[in-house]
C-alpha positions as CSV (number, residue, x, y, z in Angstrom):
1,X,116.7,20.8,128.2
2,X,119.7,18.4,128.9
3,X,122.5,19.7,129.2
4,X,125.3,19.5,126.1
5,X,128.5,17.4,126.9
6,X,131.4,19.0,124.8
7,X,134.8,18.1,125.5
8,X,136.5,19.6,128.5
9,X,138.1,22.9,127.9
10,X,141.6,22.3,126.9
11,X,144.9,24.6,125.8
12,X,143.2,24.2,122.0
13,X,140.2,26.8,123.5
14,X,142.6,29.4,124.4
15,X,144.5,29.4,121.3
16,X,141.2,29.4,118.9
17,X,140.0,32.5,121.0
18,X,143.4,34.2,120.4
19,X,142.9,33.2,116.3
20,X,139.6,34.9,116.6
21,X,140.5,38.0,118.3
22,X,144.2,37.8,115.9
23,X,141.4,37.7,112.4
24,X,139.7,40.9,114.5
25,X,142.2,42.4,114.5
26,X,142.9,41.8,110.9
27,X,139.6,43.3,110.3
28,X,140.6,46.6,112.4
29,X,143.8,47.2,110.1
30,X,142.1,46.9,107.0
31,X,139.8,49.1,107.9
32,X,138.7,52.7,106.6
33,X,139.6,55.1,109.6
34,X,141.2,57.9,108.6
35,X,137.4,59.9,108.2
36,X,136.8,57.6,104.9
37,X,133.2,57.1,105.5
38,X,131.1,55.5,103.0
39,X,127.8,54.4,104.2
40,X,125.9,58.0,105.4
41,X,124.5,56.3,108.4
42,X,128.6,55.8,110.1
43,X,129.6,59.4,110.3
44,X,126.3,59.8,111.9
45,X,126.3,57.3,114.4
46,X,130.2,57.9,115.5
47,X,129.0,61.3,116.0
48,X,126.0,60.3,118.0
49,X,128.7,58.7,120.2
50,X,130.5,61.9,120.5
51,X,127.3,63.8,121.4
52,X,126.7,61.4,124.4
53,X,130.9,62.4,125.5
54,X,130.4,65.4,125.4
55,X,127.0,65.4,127.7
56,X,128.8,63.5,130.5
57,X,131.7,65.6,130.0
58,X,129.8,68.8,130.3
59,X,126.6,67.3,132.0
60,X,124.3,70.3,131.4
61,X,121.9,69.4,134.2
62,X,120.4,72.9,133.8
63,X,118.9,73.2,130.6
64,X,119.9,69.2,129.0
65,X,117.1,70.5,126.0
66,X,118.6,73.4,125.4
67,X,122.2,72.0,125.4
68,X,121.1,69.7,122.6
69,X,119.6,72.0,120.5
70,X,122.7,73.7,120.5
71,X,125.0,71.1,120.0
72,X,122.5,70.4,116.7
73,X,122.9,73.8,115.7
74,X,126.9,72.9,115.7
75,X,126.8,69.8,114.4
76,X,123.7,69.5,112.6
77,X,124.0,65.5,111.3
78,X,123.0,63.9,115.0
79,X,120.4,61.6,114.6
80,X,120.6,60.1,118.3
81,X,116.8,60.2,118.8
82,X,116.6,58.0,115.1
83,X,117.8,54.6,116.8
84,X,118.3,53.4,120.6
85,X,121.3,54.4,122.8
86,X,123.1,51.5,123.2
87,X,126.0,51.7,120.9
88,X,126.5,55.3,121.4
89,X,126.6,55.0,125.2
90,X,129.4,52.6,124.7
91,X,131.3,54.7,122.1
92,X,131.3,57.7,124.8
93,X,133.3,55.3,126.6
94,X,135.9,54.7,123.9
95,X,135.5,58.3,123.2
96,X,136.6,59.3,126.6
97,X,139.8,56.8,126.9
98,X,141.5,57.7,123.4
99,X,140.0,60.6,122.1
100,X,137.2,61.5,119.2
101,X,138.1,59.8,116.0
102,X,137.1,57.6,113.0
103,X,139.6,55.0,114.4
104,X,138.5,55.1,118.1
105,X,135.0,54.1,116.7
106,X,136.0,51.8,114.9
107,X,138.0,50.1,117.4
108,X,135.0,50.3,119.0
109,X,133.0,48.7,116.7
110,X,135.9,45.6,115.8
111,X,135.4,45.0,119.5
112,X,131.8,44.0,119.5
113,X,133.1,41.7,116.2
114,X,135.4,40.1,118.3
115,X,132.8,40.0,121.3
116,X,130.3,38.6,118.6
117,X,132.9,36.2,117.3
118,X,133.6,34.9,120.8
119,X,129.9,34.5,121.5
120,X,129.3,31.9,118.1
121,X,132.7,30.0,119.8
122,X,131.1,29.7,122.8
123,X,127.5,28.5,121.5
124,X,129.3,25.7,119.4
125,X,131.6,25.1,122.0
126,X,128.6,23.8,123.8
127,X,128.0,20.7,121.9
128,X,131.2,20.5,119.5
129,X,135.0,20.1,119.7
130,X,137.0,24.1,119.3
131,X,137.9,23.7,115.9
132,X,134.3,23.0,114.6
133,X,133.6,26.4,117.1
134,X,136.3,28.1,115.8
135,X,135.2,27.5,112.5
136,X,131.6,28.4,113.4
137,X,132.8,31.8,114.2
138,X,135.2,32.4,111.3
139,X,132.5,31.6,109.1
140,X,130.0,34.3,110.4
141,X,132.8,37.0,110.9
142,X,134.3,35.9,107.2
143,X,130.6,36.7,105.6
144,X,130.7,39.5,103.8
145,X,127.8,41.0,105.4
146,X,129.1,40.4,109.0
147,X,132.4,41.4,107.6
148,X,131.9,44.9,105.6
149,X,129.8,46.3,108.5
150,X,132.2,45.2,111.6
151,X,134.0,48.0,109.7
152,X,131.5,50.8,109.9
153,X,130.2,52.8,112.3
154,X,126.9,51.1,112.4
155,X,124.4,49.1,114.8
156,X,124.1,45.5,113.1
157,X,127.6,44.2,114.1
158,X,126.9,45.6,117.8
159,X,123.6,43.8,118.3
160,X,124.6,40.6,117.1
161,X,127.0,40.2,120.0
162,X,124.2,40.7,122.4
163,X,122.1,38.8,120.5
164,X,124.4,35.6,120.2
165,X,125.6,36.1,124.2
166,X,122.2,35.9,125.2
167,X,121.6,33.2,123.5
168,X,124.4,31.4,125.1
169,X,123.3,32.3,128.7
170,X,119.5,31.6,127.7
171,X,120.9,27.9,126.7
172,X,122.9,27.7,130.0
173,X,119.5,28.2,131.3
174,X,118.0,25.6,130.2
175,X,120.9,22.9,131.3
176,X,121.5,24.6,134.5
177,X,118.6,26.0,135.6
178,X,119.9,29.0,137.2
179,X,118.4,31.8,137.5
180,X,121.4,34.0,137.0
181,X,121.5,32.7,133.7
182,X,118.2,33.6,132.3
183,X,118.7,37.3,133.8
184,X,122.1,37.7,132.3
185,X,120.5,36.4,129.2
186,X,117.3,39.2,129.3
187,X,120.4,42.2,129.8
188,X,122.0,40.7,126.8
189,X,118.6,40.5,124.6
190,X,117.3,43.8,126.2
191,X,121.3,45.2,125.3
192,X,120.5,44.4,122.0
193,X,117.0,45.7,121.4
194,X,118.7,49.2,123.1
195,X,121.4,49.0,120.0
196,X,118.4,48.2,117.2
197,X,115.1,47.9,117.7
198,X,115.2,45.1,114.7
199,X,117.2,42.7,116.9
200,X,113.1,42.0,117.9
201,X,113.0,39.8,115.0
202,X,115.6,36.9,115.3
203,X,114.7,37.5,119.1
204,X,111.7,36.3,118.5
205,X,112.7,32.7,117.3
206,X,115.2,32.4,119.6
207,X,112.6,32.3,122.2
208,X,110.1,30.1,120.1
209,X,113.0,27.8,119.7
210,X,113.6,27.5,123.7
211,X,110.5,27.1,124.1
212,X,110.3,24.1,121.2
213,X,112.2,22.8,123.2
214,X,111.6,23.0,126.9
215,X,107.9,22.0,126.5
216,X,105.0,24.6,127.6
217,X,106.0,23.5,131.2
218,X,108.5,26.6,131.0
219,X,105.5,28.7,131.5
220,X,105.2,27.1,135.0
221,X,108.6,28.2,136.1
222,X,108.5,31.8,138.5
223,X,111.6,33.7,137.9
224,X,110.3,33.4,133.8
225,X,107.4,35.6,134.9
226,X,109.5,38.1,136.9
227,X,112.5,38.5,134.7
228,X,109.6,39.0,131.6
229,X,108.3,42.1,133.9
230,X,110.9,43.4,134.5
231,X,112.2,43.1,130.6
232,X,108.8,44.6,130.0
233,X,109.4,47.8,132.3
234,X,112.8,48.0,130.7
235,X,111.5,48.5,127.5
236,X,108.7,51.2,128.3
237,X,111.4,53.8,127.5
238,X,112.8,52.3,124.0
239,X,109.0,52.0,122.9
240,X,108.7,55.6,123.7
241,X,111.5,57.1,121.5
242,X,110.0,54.3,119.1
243,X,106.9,56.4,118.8
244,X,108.0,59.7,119.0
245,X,110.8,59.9,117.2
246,X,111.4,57.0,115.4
247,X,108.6,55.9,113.4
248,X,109.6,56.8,110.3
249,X,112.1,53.7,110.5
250,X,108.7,52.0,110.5
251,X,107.3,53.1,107.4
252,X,110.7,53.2,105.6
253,X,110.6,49.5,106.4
254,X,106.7,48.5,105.4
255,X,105.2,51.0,104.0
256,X,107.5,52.4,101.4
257,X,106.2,53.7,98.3
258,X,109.3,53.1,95.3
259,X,109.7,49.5,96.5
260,X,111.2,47.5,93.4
261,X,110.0,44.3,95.0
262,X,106.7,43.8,95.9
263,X,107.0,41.3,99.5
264,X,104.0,39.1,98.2
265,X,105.2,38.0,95.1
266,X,107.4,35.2,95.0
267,X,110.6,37.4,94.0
268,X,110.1,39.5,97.0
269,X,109.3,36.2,99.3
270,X,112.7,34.5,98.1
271,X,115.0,37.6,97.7
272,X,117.0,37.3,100.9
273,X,117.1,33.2,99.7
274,X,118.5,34.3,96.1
275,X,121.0,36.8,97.8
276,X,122.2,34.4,101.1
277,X,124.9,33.1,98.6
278,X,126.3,36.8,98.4
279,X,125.6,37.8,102.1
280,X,127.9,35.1,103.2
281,X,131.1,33.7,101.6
282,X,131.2,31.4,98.4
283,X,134.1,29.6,100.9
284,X,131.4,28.3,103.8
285,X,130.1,26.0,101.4
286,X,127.9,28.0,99.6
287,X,124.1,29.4,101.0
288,X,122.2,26.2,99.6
289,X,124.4,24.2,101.0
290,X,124.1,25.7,104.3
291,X,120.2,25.9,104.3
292,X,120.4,22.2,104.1
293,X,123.1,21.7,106.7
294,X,120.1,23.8,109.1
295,X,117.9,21.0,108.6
296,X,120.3,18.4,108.7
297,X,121.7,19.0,112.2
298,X,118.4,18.7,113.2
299,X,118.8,14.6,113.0
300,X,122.2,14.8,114.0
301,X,123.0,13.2,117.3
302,X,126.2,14.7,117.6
303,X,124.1,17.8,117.9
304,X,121.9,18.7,121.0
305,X,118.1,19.2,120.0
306,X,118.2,22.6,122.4
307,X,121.0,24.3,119.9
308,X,119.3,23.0,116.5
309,X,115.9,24.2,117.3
310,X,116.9,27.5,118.9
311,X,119.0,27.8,115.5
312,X,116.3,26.6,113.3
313,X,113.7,28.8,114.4
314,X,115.7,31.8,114.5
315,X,116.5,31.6,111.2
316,X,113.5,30.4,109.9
317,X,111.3,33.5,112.2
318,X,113.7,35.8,110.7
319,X,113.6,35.4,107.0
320,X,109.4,35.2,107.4
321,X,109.5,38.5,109.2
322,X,111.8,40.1,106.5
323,X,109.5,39.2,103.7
324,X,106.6,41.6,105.5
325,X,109.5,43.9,105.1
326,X,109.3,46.4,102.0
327,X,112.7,47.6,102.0
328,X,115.0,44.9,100.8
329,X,118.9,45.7,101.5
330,X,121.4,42.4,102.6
331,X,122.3,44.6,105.1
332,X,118.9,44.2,106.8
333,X,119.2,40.0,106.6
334,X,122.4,40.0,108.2
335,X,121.2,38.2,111.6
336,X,120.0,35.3,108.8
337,X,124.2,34.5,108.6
338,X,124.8,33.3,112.4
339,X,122.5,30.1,112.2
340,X,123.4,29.8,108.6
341,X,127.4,30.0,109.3
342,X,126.8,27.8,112.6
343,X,125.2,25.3,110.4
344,X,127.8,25.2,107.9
345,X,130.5,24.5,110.7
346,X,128.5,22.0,112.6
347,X,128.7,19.8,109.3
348,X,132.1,19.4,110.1
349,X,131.4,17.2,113.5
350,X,130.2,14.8,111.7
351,X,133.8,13.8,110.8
352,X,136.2,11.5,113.1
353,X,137.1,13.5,116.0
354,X,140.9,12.9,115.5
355,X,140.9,15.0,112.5
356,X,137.8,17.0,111.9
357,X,138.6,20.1,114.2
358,X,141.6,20.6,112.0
359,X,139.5,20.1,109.0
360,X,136.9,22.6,110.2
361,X,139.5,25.0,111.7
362,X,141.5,25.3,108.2
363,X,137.9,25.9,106.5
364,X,137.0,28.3,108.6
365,X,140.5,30.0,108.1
366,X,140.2,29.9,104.5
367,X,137.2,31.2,104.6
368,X,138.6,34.1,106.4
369,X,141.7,34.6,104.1
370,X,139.9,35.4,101.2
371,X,137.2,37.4,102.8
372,X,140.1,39.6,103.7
373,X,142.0,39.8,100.4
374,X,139.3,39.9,97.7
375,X,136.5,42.0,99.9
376,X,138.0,45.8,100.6
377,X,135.4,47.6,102.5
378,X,134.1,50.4,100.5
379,X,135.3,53.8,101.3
380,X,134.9,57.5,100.0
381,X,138.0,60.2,100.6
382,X,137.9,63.6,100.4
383,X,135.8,64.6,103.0
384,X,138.3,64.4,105.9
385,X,140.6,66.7,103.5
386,X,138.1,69.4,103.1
387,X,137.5,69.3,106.7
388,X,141.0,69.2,107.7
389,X,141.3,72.3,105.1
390,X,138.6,74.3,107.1
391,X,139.5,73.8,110.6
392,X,143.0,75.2,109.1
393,X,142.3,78.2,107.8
394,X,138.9,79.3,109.6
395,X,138.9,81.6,112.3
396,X,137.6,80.4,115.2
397,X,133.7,80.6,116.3
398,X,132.9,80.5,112.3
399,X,130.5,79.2,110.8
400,X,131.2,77.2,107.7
401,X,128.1,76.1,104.9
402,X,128.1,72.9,103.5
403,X,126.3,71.3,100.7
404,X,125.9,68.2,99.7
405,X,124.7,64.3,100.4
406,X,127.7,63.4,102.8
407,X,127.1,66.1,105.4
408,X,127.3,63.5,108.1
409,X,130.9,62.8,106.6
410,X,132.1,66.3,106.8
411,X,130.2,67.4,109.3
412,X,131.9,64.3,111.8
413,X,135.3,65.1,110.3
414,X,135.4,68.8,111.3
415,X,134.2,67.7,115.1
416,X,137.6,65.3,115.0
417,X,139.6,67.6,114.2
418,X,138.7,70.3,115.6
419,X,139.3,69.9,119.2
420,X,138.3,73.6,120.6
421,X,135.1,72.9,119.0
422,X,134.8,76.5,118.1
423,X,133.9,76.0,114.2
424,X,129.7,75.7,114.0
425,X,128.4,73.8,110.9
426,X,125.4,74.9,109.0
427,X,123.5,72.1,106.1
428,X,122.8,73.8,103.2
429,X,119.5,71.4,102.2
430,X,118.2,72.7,105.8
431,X,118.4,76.6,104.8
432,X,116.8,76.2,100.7
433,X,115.4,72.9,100.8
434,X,113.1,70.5,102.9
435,X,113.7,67.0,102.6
436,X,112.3,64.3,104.1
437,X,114.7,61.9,105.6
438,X,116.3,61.0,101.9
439,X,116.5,63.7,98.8
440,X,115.2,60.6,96.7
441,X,111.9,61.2,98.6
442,X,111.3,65.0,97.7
443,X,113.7,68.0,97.7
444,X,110.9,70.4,98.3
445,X,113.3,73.7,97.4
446,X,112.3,76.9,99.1
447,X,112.1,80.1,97.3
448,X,114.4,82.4,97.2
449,X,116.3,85.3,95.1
450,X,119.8,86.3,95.1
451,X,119.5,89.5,96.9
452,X,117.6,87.2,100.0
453,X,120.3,84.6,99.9
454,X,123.0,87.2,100.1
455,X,121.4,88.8,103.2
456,X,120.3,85.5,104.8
457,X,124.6,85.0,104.0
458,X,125.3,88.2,106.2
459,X,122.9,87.5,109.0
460,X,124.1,83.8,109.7
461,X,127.6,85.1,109.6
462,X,128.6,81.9,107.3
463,X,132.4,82.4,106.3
464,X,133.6,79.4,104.3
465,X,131.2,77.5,102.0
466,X,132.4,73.9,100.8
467,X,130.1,72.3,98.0
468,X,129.7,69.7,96.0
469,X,129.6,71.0,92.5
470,X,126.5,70.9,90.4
471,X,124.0,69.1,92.9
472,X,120.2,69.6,93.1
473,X,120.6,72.0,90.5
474,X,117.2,70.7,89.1
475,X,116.1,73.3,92.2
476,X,115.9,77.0,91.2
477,X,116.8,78.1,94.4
478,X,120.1,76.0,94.2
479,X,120.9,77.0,90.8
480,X,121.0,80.8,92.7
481,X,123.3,79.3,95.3
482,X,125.7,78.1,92.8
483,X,125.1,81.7,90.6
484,X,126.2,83.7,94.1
485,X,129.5,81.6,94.9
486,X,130.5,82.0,91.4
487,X,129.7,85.8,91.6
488,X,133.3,88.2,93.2
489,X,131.4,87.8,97.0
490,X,133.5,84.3,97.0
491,X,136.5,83.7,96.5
492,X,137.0,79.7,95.5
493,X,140.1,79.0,98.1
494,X,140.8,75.1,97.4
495,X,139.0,72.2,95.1
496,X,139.7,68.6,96.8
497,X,139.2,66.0,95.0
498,X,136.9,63.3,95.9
499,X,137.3,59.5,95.4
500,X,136.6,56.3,95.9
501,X,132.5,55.0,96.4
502,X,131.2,58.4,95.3
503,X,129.2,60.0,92.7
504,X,130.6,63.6,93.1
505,X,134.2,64.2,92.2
506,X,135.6,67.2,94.0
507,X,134.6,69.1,97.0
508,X,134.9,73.3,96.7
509,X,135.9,75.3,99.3
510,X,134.8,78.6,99.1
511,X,135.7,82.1,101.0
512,X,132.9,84.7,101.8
513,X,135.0,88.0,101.2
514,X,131.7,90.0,102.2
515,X,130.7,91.5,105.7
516,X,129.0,89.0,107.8
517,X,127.3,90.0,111.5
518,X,128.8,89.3,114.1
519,X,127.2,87.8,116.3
520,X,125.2,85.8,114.0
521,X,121.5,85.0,113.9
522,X,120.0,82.0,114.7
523,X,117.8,80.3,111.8
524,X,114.7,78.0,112.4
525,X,116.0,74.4,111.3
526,X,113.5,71.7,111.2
527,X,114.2,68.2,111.4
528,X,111.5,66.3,109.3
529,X,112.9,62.9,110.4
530,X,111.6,63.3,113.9
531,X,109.0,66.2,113.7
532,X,110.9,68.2,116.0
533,X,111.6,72.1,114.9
534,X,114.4,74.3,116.4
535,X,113.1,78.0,116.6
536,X,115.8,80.7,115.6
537,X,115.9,84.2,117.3
């Protein structure tokens, strides 16, 4: 691979870096963070993040099993066994310098935005002047996509900063020939496998594209063989939790039986193509526009061959592999939008130098602008209220029922604000019902009468009960829930009202005015996602 020959780095590189951390930090404020959680998957993960705190703050080298089961029991909306370790190693951190809070993770999260943002400057900075890589990266960080989820607490945003920074060490490889380079590169790609396993896919073409490029005499180069076995020994652990815990992500993905789209037919095989429009930002020139602008930097001699083939099989890899994919979400396409916004920058060198980087840098700008005014995130309020409500008037070491679809909202809420962590949450759906990963897959209601509810009541010592009114009331045994919190053993103390993203309205807070036992029982909770159950006493 030759190596690129961009101009030399000039007083113009540090001030686009400080725009682009300046538009992160843009994102940051207009943020949710004050326990606004829409997406069920955020609370969830910032909680994971909490969970791994609070091991290295306690390190429970004794019994580490049994410490976890009981920090379920607590908090019973974990799913850190669901999805690889990565991100929530590196919320600990943040965790651990300023506290446990929706904010704090999503700091966290704006930094691997900026860190992501940074890494597109650099790769176009490679081969292009810094207002063509300043608009590369405004582009991809002014998608909506890219832009909505930098916001939440979730994996996507996370791995595509490993993803693009390996790529850029992988591509000073190639010119430099270092072997330094291709080992930071591997930690980068490895990095991002740890964060989501899905970060495989785009992966994948990157690595067909370097090779495109270098010719199967790459295969002849040593330290490619030992920095691939040692990737490979990395990864023995990540394939593990794969199987064990996490293959339901697999057949959620491919296998899935309420699919509205079926992948072989020609909807399912252009959805992502009919949708790039709306992933990205009608301001970076539109999708079509920028799936031609991938082919045309192909021929462009401004552009080095390395960058367009590395950029044109990554994007083309990907969108093959997400029509074997059943479950069609944007969300899931979003590592389509770094070639795509790259593409659409790089059009912009083909215009004099004297002017162009302006031109690009204003686009790119723009693009950002109205991202930011027309595109709130989406949010859903309530929750934090209703927890902040609890930890108030609870007394401490109780245990408090919830019911309802955003448990991971409530549930992460009460753990922020309740810094003894003395209060103990308990999931309605895991005491009456038995769903598989999602309700829309099966509620499977236990049975049970009025008389067994009250006891099970007594014997788990539950003293508040906040519920969303009139949900899964299709269940019988649910429809008794309701008839007992209505009956004179609770007293309704508080109704918050709930807005925002949300089908349910108000959230009820009730008082059990009965005797509870003290202490309380254990139950048996089983968690279908992961085939794991938690025996009770």
């Amino acid at each position: 691979m030759s190596a690129a020959h961009p101009p030399a780095k000039s007083l113009h590189d540090f001030l686009s870096i400080l725009v682009l951390i300046a538009c992160c930090i843009v994102v940051f404020l207009l943020a949710p963070k004050h326990g606004l959680f829409s997406w069920s998957e955020a609370p969830r993960n910032a909680l994971n993040g909490a969970f791994v705190m609070d091991l290295l703050v306690e390190h429970p080298f004794g019994d580490p099993k049994g410490w976890a089961y009981e920090y379920y029991y607590q908090y019973p909306a974990l799913t850190i066994l669901f999805y690889p370790p990565m991100l929530y190693a590196v919320l600990s951190v943040f965790y651990l310098l300023f506290g446990v809070s929706h904010a704090v993770a999503v700091a966290c999260i704006v930094s691997f935005l900026a860190a992501f943002a940074i890494g597109i400057y650099s790769i176009v900075r490679r081969v292009a002047e810094p207002g063509v890589a300043a608009a590369a990266a405004l582009f991809a960080i002014s998608s909506y996509e890219i832009y909505v989820w930098g916001q939440q607490v979730m994996l996507e945003v996370p791995m595509l900063a490993f993803l693009v920074w390996g790529t850029y060490f992988l591509l000073q490889y190639g010119s430099s020939d270092r072997t330094r380079d291709l080992g930071i590169s591997a930690l980068l790609f490895l990095c991002a496998l740890y964060t989501k396993q899905t970060a495989a896919i785009p992966l994948l073409g990157i690595v067909v594209g370097f090779v495109w490029h270098e010719g199967f005499g790459v295969f002849r180069r040593r330290p490619i063989y030992l920095v691939a076995a040692l990737v490979a020994i990395a990864l023995i652990p990540l394939v593990y939790l794969q199987l064990t815990f996490g293959s339901f992500n697999i057949t959620s993905v491919v296998d899935r039986s309420d699919v509205a789209v079926n992948r072989a037919s020609l909807e399912g095989i252009g959805w992502y193509a009919v949708r790039l429009p709306e992933m990205t930002n009608p301001l970076i020139a539109v999708g079509a526009a920028m799936l031609l602008a991938l082919v045309a930097i192909v021929r462009t001699r401004r552009i080095s061959s390395a960058e367009s083939k590395m950029l044109l099989a990554w994007f083309v890899l990907s969108y093959l592999a997400l029509t074997l994919i059943d479950l069609k979400e944007t969300r899931h396409g979003i590592f389509l939008i770094p070639p795509v916004a790259i593409a659409a920058a790089l059009l912009f060198a083909q215009l004099p130098r004297a002017w162009g980087g302006g031109v690009a840098m204003s686009a790119g700008l723009a693009s950002f602008a109205w991202i930011a005014w027309a595109q709130p995130t989406p949010w859903v309020s309530g929750y934090h209220e209703a927890a902040e409500k609890v930890v108030a008037i609870a007394p401490r070491e109780s245990r408090i029922l919830f019911l309802g679809n955003r448990d991971g909202s409530f549930i992460f809420n009460v753990r922020q604000l309740d810094r003894e962590k003395s209060l103990s949450i308990i999931r309605a759906d895991k005491l009456f019902l038995d769903i598989s990963i999602m309700p829309e897959h099966g509620l499977n209601p236990r049975a049970m009468g009025e008389a067994e509810m009250k006891r099970l009541f007594h014997d788990l010592g539950i003293s508040y009960v906040v519920a969303v009114p009139d949900i899964w009331t299709e269940t019988a045994v649910i429809r008794t829930f309701y008839r007992l919190l209505a009956s004179d053993q609770f007293e309704r103390v508080d109704s918050i009202p709930v807005a925002g993203r949300a089908n349910e309205k108000r959230l009820d807070i009730y008082r059990n005015t009965g005797e509870i036992k003290s202490p309380p029982d254990k139950f048996t909770m089983k968690l279908s996602g992961v085939g794991v159950q938690l025996k009770g006493n």
